[in-house]
VEXMARZA-464566 format. One line per 5 residues: number of its first residue (from 1); their letters; for each residue y, z, x of C-alpha. Coordinates in nm, 4 decimals. Layout:
% residues N
NUM = A = Y/Z/X ~ ...
***
This chain:
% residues 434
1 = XXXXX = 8.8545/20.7587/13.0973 ~ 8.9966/20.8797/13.3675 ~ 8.8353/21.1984/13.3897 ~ 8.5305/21.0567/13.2950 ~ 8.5827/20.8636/13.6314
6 = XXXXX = 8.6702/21.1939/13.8182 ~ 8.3600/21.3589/13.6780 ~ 8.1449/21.1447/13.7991 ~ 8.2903/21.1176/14.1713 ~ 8.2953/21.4615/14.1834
11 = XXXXX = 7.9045/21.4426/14.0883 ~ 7.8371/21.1730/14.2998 ~ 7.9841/21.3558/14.5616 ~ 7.8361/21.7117/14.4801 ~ 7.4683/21.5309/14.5159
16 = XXXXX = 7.5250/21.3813/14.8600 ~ 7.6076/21.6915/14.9724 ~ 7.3446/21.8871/14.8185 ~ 7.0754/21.6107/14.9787 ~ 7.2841/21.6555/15.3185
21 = XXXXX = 7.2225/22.0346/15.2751 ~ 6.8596/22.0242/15.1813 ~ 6.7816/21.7542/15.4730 ~ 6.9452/21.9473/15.7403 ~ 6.7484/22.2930/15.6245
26 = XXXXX = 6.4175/22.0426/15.6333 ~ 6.4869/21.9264/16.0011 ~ 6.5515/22.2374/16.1486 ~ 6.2238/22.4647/15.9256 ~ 6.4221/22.6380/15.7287
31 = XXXXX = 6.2577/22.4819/15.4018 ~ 5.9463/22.3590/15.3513 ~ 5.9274/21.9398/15.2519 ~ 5.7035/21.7565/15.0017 ~ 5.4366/21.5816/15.2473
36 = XXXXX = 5.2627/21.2275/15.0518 ~ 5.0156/21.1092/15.3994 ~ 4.9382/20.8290/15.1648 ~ 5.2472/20.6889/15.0743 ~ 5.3279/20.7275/15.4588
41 = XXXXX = 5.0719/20.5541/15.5832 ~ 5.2062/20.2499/15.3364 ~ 5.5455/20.2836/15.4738 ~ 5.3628/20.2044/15.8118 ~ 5.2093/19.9038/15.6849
46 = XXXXX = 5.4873/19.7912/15.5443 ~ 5.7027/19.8128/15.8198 ~ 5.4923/19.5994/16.0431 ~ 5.4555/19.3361/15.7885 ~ 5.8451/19.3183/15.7304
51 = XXXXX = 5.8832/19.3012/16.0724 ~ 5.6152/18.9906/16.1474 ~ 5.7134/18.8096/15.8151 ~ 6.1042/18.8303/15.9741 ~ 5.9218/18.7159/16.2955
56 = XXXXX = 5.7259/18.4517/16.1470 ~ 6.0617/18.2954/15.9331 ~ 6.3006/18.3035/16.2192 ~ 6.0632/18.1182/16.4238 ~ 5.9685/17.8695/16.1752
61 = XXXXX = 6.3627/17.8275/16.0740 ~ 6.3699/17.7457/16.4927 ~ 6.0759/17.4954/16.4536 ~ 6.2537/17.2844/16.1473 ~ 6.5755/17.2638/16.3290
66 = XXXXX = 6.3725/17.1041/16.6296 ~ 6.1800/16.9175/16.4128 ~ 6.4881/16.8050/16.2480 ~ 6.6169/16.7024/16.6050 ~ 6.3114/16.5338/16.7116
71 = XXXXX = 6.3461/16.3227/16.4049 ~ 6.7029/16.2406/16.4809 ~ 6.6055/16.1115/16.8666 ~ 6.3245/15.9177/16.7525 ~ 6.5372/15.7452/16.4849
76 = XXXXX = 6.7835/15.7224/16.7843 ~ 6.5130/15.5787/17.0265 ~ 6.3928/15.3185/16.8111 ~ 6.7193/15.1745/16.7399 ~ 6.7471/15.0873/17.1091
81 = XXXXX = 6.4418/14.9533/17.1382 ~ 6.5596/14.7276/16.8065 ~ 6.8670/14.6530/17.0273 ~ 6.6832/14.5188/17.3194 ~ 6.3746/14.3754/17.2120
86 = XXXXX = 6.4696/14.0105/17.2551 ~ 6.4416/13.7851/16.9154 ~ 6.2159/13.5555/17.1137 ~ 5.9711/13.7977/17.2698 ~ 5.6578/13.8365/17.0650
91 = XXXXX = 5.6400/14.0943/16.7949 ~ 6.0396/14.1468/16.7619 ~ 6.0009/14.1758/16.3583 ~ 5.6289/14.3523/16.3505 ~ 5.8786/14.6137/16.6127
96 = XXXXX = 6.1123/14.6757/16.3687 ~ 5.8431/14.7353/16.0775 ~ 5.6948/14.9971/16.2905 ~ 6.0184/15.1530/16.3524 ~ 6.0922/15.2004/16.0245
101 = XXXXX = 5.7344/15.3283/15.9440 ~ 5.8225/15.5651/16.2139 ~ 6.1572/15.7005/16.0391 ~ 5.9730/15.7452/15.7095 ~ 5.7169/15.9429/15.8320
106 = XXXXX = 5.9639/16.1605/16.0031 ~ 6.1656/16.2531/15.6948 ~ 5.8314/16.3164/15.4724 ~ 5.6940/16.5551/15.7593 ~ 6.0284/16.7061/15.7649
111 = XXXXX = 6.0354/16.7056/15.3231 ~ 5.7074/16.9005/15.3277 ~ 5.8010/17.1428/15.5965 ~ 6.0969/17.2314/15.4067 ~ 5.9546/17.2328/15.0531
116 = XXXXX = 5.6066/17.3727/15.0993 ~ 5.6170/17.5994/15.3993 ~ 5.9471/17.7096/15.4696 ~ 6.0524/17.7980/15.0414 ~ 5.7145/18.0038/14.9990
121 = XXXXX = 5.7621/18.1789/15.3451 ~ 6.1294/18.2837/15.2367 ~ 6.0192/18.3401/14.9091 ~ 5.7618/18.5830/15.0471 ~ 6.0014/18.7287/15.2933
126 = XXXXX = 6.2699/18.7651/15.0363 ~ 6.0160/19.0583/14.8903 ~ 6.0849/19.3044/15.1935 ~ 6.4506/19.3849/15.1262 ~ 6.4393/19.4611/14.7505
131 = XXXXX = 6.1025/19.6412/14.8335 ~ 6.2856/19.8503/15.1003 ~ 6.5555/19.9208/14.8347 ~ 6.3087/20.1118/14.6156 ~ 6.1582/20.2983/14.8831
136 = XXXXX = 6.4947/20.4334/15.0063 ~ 6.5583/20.5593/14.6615 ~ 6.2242/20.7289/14.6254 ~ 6.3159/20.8751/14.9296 ~ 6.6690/21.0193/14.8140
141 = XXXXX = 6.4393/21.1561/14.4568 ~ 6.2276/21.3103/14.6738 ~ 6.5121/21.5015/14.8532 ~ 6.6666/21.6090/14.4991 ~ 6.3292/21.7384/14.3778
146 = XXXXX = 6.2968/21.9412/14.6534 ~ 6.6169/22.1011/14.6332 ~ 6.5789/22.1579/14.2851 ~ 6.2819/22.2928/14.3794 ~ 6.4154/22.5234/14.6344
151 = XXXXX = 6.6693/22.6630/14.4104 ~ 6.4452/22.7540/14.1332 ~ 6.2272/22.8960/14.3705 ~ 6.5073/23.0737/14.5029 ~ 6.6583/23.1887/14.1117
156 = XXXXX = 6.2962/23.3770/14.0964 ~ 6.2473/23.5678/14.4096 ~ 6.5354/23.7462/14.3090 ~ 6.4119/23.9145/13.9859 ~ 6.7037/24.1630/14.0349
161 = XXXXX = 6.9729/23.9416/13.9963 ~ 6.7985/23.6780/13.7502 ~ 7.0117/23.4881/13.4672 ~ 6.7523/23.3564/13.2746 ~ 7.0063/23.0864/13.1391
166 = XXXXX = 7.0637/22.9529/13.4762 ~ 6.6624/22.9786/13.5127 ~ 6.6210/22.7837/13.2321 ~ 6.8589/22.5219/13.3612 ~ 6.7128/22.5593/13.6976
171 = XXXXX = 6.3566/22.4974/13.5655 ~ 6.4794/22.1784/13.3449 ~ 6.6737/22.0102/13.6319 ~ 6.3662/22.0501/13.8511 ~ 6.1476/21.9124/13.5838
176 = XXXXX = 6.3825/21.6270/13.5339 ~ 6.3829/21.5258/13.9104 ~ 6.0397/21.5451/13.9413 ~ 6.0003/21.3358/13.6564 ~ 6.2101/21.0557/13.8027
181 = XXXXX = 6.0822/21.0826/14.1610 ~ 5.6901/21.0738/14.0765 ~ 5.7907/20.7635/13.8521 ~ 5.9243/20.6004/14.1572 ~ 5.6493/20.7371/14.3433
186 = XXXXX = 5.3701/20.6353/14.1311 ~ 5.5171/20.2317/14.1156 ~ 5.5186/20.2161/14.4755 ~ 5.1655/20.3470/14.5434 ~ 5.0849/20.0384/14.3733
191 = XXXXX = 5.3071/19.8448/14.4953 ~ 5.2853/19.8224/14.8591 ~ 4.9647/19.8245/14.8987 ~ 4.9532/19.5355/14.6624 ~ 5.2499/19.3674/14.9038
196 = XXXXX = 5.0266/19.4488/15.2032 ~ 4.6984/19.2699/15.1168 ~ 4.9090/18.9504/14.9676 ~ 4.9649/18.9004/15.3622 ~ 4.6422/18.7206/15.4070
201 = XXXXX = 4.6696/18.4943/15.1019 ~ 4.9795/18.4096/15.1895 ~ 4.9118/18.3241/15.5495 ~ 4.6306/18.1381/15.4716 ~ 4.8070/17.9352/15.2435
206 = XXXXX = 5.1124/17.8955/15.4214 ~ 4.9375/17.8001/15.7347 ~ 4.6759/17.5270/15.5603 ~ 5.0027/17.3068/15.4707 ~ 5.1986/17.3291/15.7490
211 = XXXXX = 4.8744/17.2247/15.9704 ~ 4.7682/16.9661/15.6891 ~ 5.1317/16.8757/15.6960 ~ 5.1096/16.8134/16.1218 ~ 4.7781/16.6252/16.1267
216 = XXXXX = 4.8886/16.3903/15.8518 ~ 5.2341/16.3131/16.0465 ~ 5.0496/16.3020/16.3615 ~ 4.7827/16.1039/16.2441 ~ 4.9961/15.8599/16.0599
221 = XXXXX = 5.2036/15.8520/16.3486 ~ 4.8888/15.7417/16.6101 ~ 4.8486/15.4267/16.4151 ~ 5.2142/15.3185/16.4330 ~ 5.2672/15.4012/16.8121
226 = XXXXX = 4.8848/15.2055/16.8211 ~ 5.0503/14.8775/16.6759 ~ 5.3109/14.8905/16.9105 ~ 5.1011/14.9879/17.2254 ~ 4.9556/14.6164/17.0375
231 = XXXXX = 5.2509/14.4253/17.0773 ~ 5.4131/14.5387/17.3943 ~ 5.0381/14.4473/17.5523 ~ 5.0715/14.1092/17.3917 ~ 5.4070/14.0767/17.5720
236 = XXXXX = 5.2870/14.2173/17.9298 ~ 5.0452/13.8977/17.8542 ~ 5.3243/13.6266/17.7577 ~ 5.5312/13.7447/18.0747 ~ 5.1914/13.6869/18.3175
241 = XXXXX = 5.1631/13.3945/18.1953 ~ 5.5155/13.3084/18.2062 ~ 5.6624/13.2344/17.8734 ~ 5.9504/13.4191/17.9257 ~ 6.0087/13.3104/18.3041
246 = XXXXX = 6.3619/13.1644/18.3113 ~ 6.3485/12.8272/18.5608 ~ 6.5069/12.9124/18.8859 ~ 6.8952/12.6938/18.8956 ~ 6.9453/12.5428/19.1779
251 = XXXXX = 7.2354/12.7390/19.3880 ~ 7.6246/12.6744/19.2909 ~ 7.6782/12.3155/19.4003 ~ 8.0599/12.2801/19.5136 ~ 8.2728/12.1746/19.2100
256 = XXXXX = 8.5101/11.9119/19.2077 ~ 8.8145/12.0095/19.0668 ~ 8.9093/11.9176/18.6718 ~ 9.1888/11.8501/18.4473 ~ 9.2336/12.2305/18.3697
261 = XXXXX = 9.2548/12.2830/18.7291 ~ 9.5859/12.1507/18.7833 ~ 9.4578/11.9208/19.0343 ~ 9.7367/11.7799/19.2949 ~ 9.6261/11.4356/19.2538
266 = XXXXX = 9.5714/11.1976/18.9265 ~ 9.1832/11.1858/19.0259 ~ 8.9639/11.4643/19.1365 ~ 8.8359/11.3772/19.4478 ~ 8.4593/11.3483/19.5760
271 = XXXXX = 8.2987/11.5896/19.8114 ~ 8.3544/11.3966/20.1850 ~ 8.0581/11.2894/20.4038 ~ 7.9735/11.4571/20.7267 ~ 8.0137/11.2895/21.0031
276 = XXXXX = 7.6722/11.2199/21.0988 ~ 7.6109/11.0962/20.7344 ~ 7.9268/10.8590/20.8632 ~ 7.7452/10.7263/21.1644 ~ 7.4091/10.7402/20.9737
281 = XXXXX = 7.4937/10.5257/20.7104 ~ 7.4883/10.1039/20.7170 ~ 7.8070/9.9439/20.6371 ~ 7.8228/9.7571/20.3255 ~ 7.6744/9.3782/20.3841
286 = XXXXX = 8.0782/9.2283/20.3687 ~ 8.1748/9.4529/20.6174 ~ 7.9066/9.4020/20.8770 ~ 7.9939/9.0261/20.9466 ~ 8.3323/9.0265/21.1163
291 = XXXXX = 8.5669/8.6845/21.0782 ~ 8.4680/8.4326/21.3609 ~ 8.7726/8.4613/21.5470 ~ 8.7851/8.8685/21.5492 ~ 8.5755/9.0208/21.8261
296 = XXXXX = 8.2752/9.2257/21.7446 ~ 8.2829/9.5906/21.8973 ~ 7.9252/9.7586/22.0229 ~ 7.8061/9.9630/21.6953 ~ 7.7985/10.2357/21.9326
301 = XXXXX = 8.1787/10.2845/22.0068 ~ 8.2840/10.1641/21.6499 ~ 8.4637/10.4610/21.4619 ~ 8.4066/10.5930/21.1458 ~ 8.6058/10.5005/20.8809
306 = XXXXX = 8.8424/10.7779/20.8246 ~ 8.8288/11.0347/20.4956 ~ 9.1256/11.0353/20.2753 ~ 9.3695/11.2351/20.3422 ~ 9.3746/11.4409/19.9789
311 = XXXXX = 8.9519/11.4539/20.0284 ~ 8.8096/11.8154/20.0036 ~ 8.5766/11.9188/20.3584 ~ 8.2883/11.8950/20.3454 ~ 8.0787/12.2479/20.3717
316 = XXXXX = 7.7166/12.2520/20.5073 ~ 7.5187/12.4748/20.2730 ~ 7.2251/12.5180/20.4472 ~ 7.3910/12.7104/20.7668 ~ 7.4858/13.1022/20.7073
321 = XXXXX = 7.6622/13.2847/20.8507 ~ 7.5462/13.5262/21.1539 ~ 7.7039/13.7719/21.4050 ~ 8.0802/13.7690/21.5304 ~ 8.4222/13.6299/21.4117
326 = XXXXX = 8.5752/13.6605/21.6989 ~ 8.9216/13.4931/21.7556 ~ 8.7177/13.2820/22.0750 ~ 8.4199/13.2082/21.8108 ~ 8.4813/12.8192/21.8178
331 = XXXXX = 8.1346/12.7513/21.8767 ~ 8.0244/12.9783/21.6198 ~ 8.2328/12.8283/21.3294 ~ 8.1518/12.4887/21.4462 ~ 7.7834/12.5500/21.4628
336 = XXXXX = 7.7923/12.7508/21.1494 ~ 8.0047/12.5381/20.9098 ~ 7.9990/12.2242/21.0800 ~ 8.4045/12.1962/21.1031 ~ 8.5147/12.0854/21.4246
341 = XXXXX = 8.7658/12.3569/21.5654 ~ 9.0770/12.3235/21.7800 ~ 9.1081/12.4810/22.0669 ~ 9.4099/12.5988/22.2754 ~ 9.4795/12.3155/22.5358
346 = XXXXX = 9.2567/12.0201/22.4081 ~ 9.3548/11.6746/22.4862 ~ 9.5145/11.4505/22.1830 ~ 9.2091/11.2213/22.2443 ~ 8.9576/11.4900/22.2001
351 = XXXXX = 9.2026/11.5610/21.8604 ~ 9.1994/11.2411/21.7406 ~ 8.8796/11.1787/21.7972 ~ 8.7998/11.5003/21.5756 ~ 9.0323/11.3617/21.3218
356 = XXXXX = 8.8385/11.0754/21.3103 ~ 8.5235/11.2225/21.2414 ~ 8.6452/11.2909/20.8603 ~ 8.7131/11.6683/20.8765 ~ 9.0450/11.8001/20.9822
361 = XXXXX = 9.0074/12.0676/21.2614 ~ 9.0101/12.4556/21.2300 ~ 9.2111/12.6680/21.4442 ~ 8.9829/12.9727/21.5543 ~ 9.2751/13.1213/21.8296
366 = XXXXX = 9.4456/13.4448/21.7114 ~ 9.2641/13.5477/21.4732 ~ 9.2366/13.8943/21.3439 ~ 8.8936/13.9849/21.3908 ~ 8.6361/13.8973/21.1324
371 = XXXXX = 8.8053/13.6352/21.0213 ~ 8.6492/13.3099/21.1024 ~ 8.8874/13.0437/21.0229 ~ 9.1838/12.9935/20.7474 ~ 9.1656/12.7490/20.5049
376 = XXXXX = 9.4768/12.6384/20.2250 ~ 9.3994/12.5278/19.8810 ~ 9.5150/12.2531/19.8351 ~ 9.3438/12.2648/19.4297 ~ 9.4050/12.5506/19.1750
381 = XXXXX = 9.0401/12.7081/19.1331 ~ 8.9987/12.9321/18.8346 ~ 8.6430/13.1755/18.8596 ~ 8.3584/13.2052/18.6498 ~ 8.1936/13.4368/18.7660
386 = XXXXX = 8.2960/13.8150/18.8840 ~ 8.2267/13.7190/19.2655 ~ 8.4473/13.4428/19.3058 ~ 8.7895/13.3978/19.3970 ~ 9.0783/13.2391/19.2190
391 = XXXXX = 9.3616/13.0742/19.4010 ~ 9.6323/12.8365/19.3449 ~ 9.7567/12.5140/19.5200 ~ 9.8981/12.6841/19.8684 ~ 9.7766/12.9971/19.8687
396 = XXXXX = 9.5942/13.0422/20.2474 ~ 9.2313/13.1940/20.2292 ~ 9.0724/13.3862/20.5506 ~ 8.7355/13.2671/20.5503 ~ 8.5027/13.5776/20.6722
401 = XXXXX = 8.1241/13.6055/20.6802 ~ 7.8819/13.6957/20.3330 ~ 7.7883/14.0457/20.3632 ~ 7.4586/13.9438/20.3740 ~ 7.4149/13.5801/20.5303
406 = XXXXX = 7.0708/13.5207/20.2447 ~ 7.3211/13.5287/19.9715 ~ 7.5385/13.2256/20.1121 ~ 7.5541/12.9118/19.9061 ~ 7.5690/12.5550/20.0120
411 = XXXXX = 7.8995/12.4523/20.0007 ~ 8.0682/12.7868/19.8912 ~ 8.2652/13.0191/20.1459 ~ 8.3293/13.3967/20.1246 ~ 8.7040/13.4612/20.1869
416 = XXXXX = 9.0292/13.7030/20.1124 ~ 9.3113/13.5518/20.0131 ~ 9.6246/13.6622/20.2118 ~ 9.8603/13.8662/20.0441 ~ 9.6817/14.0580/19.7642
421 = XXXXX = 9.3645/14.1112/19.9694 ~ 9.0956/13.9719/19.6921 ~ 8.7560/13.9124/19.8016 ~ 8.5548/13.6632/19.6890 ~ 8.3383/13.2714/19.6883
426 = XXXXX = 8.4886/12.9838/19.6513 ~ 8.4023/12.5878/19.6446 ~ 8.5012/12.4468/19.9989 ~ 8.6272/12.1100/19.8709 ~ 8.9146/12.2633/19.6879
431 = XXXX = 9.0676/12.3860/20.0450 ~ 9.1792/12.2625/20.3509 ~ 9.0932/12.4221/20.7060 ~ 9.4003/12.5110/20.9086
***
């Protein structure tokens, strides 16, 4: 066995030499070569249909994968929409019906790309390589006949030196390589010309599905994105008409503090009156008669009856906030917020008469700047919403203007509470002005 195995390497290797030989003498003239114009001009017509058949598979392989992508956004796109299309709005289950007529039509386009266009074209591509196989061997035939040739033909132009045995074996190795390279020959004569003219069939064929495939999809696909054009038009409708308008709340009122809270007092108290509400308002009947033997003071020098002490202020909603913050803004705040301010030097009189008024009086002197006034809580106040502030019983609040004075809410102030510098509304009534 072994030298069975030997023989034939040393064969193997004594006929790639002998075809290395015989090309080299071909390239440079030394021997003639066996010329077939036919079969070459089928080698050139094969080449260029390998070559567009690789062209036309990588660039369909490139078209499924986007395809394939495509199908994954849409999928991806109508989920969303599923997400947040609101139950209520018109159409919501018709939306989803169409989505999923969407999806299915997706992955049948993408079924018949696969099955009936891309598996024929590789199918028909997968002919080149095994072809090319064959032709490469015919080639390496045709280089052993023509060296078997050459040394026969070289055996008898020497008649002085002629064996006839090795012209005998001379003449039956050249037959035999003939033999097997016009066999090889002959097959592909047929062959590729056959290959090249099942180009158009193919093409044709290959082409009328993938466009049947595309107008189907597309078409299919019209009608869907139709209904839907349907039911987002019927919703532009609802919204003109305003089914989906949500009524306009009224702006925060201020709260009164609760049980959860942690309210300072047993009862939470009532937002106090203004003092022109105060003035404005008729005493109760019992309180306008006074006993007989007490003497009746002029309406118009008769006090107010005094808040309680644990009452909330009072903020006027309706003024906003403009320009300044000032320490020396008394006017400002006062106008502004309707909270009488103290100011450095005022009489006790011009205090208590303040005092009496209902609101306890703000101290606008020495302020850094922005800052309007200071308030303390004298209520825990726990947010609900991102732009409020939370505080607890004590903490002191610098009361500064909105950002922008449209956004201000009756009876809400924008302040940052001291210490940890949060910014934020709160409800009035749960502080105290300092």
């Amino acid at each position: 066995m072994a030298e069975s195995k030997g023989a034939l390497l040393a064969k193997s290797v004594q006929k790639h030499a002998g075809r290395a030989k015989e090309k080299f003498l071909q390239n440079f003239g030394k021997v003639d070569r066996t010329a077939d114009e036919i079969f070459d001009e089928h080698l050139q017509n094969f080449t260029r249909q390998q070559n567009a058949a690789n062209r036309l598979q990588k660039e369909f392989n490139n078209y499924i994968r986007c395809i394939r992508a495509m199908q994954t956004a849409s999928k991806t796109l109508m989920d969303s929409l599923n997400e947040i299309y609101e139950s209520n709005w018109v159409g919501h289950d018709l939306l989803y019906v169409q989505a999923q007529n969407i999806e299915m039509l997706w992955q049948d386009f993408s079924h018949k790309l696969a099955d009936q266009v891309l598996i024929p074209l590789n199918t028909y591509q997968s002919q080149f390589p095994e072809m090319r196989k064959k032709m490469d061997k015919r080639g390496r035939k045709l280089v052993d006949y023509d060296s078997q040739r050459h040394s026969y033909q070289a055996l008898l132009a020497n008649p002085k030196k002629r064996d006839d045995a090795k012209v005998a074996k001379a003449k039956e190795s050249l037959e035999e390589a003939k033999h097997t390279y016009e066999v090889l020959n002959s097959e592909l004569h047929d062959e590729l010309p056959a290959l090249h003219d099942s180009r158009v069939l193919f093409l044709v064929t290959n082409l009328q599905t993938l466009f049947s495939a595309e107008q189907v999809f597309h078409g299919e696909t019209a009608k869907v994105y139709a209904e839907l054009e349907m039911i987002v038009d019927k919703l532009a409708n609802d919204c003109q008409r305003g089914s989906y308008t949500l009524k306009k709340s009224s702006p925060k009122s201020p709260k009164s503090p609760s049980g959860n809270n942690n309210s300072i007092d047993s009862a939470p108290p009532s937002p106090a009156r203004s003092p022109v509400e105060e003035l404005s308002t008729p005493p109760p009947a019992a309180a306008t008669t006074p006993p007989p033997s007490s003497p009746t003071p002029p309406p118009d020098l008769e006090p107010p009856a005094p808040a309680p002490a644990d009452s909330p202020p009072q903020v006027n909603g309706n003024a906003k906030p403009g320009p300044g913050g000032s320490p020396n803004n008394n006017k400002h705040v006062e106008e502004l917020y309707d909270i009488p301010v103290v100011r450095a030097g005022s009489s006790s009189e011009e205090g208590s008469e303040r005092r009496g008024a209902g609101v306890a009086g703000a101290t606008t002197d020495n302020l850094p700047p922005g800052v309007l006034y200071r308030v303390k809580a004298t209520y825990k106040y726990t947010r609900e919403d991102v732009d409020e502030l939370s505080f607890d019983v004590g903490e002191v609040i610098s009361v500064v203007e909105y950002d922008d004075p449209e956004e201000q809410e009756e009876g809400w102030l924008m302040g940052v509470k001291e210490g940890s510098g949060e910014k934020g509304m709160f409800p009035a009534n749960f502080t105290r002005p300092l």
